[in-house]
C-alpha positions as CSV (number, residue, x, y, z in Angstrom):
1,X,45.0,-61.6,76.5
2,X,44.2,-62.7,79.6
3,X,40.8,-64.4,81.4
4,X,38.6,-63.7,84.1
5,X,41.3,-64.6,86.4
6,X,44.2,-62.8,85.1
7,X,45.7,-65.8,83.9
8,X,47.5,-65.6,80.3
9,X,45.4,-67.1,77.8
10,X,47.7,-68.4,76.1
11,X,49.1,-70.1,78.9
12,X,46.2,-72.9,78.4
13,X,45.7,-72.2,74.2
14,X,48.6,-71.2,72.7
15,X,48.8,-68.2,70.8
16,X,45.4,-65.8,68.9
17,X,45.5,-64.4,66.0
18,X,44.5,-60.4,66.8
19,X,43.3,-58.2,63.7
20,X,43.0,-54.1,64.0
21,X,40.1,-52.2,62.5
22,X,38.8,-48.5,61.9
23,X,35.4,-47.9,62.1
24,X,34.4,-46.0,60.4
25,X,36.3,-47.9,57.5
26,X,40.4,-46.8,57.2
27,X,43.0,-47.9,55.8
28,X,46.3,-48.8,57.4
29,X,49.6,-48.1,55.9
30,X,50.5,-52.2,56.0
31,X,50.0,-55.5,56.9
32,X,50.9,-55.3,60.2
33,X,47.3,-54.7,61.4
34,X,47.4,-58.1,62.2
35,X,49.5,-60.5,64.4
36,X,50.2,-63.2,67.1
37,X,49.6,-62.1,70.5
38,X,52.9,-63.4,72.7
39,X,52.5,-64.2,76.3
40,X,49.3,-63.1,76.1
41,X,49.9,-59.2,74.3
42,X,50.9,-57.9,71.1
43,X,52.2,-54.5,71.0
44,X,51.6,-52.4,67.1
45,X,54.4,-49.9,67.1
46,X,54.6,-50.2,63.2
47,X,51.2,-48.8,62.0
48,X,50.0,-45.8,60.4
49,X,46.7,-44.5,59.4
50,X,46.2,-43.5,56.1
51,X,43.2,-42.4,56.6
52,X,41.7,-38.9,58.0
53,X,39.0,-38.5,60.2
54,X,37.8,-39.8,63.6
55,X,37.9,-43.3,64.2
56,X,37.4,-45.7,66.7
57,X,40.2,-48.6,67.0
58,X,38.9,-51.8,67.8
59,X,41.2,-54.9,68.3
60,X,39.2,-58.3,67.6
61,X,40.1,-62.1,67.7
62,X,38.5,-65.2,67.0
63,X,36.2,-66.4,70.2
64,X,38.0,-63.3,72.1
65,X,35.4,-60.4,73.1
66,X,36.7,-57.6,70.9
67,X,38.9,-54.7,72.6
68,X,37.7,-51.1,72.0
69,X,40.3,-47.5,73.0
70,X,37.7,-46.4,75.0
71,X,38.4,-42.6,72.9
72,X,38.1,-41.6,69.5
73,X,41.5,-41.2,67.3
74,X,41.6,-37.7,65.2
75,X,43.8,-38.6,62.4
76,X,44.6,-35.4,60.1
77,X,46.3,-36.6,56.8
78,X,48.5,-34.4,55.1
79,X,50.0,-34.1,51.3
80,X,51.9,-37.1,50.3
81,X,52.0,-36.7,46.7
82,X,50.9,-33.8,44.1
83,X,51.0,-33.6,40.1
84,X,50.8,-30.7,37.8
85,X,48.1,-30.8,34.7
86,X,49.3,-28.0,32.4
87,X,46.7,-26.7,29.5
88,X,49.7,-25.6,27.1
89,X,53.2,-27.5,26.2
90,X,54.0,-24.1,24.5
91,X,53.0,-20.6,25.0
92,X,54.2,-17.2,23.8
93,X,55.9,-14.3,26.1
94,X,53.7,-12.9,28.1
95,X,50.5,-15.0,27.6
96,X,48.5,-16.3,30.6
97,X,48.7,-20.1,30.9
98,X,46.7,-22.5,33.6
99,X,48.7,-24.9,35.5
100,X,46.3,-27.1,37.9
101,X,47.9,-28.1,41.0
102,X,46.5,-31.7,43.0
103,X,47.3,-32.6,46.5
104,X,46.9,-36.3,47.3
105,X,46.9,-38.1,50.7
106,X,48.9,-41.7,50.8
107,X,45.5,-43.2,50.7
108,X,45.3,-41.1,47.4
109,X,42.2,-39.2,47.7
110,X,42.6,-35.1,47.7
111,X,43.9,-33.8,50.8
112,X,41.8,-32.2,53.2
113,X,45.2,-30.2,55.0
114,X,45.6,-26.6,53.2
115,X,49.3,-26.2,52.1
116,X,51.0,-22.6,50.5
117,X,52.1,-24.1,47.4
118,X,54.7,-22.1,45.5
119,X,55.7,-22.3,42.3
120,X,59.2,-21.6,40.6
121,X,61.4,-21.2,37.7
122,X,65.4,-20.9,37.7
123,X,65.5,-17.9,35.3
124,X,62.8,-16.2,37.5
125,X,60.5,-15.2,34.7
126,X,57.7,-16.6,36.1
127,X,55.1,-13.9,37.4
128,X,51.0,-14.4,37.9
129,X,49.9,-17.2,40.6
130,X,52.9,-17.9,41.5
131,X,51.8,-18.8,45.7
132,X,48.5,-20.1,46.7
133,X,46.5,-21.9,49.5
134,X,45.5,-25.4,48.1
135,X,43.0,-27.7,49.7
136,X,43.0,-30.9,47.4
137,X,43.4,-29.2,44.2
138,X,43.5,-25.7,42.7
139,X,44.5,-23.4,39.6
140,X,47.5,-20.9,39.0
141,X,47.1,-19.0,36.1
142,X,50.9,-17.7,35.2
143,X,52.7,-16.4,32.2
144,X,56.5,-16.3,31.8
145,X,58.3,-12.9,30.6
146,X,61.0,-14.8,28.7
147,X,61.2,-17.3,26.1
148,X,63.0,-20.6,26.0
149,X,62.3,-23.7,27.5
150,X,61.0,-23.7,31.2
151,X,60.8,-26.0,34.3
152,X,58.2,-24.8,36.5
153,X,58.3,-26.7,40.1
154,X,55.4,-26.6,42.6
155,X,56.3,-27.2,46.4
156,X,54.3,-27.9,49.1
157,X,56.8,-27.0,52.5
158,X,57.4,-29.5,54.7
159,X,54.9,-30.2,57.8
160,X,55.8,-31.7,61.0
161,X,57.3,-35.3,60.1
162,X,55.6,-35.0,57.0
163,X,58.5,-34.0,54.3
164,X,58.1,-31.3,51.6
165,X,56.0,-32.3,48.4
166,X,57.6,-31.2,45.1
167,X,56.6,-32.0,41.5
168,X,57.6,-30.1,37.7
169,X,56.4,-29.2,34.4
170,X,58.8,-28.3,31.5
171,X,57.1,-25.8,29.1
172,X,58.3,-24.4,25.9
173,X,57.8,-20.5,26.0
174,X,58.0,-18.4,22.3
175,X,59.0,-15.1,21.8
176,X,56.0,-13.2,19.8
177,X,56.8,-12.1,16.5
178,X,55.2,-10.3,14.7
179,X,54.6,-10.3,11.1
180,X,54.0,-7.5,8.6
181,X,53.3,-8.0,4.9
182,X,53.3,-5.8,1.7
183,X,49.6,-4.8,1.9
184,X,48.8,-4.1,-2.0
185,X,45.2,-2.2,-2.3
186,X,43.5,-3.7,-5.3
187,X,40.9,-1.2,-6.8
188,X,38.1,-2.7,-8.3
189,X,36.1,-0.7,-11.0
């Protein structure tokens, strides 16, 4: 920070206090939105927006006239974190069961990125919805052509520096019986 004169503010009043902000309202990934200016600047090389949108960076200290970047930041957010809600623990051969797939950003709301989700199962009896597009969150109806017990994984591939998004669901899948009994026709007079 320097005055009218180019001369290091500090020089005369030690150092300021400087705080980043997003408008409109962001979050940052830590506390290091904020910090002592020394000789006069303060370089932020450890932030991250959580945040996605367009947002205008403003850097502000006490009795200082606040510091705009004279352009808008485009921050795109993508998957961080994603769980599985499953409708059935157990299911029979064959039978269509919903799995519902979320996407979460680290600011954990839905994600606004799309990702090809794909879903898995070591024994490979998994057929239906097995890849789909998601945008925050989204349904896969499958079914499994084997019985046993089952770990289905979802996976969201990796994206730039962002790294790949897993999560699982263990199922229990029957084999249908069926089952016939001595049908006796009772006449009634």
């Amino acid at each position: 920070m320097y005055d009218n004169t180019g001369t290091t503010v500090e020089s005369v009043r030690g150092s300021y206090p400087i705080a980043l902000s997003l408008s409109p309202s962001g979050t940052f990934s830590s506390a290091y939105a904020s910090a002592n200016t020394i000789s006069g600047e303060r370089t932020f090389s450890s932030i991250r927006i959580l945040s996605a949108g367009t947002f205008t960076l403003t850097a502000s200290s006490a009795g200082i006239t606040d510091g705009v970047f004279a352009s808008p930041l485009q921050i795109s957010n993508y998957p961080f974190s994603m769980s599985i809600v499953q409708n059935v623990t157990t299911t029979s051969v064959n039978f269509m069961f919903q799995l519902d797939i979320s996407l979460s950003t680290e600011d954990l709301l839905l994600s606004a990125s799309a990702c090809l989700v794909t879903l898995t199962e070591s024994s490979g009896c998994l057929n239906g919805d097995t890849s789909l597009s998601v945008t925050g969150s989204r349904s896969f109806k499958v079914y499994c052509s084997s019985d046993g017990s089952k770990t289905i994984t979802a996976t969201c591939p990796a994206s730039g520096s962002y790294p790949a998004v897993t999560s699982s669901v263990t199922i229990t899948v029957q084999a249908l019986t069926l089952a016939i009994t001595n049908f006796v026709p009772v006449l009634f007079t």
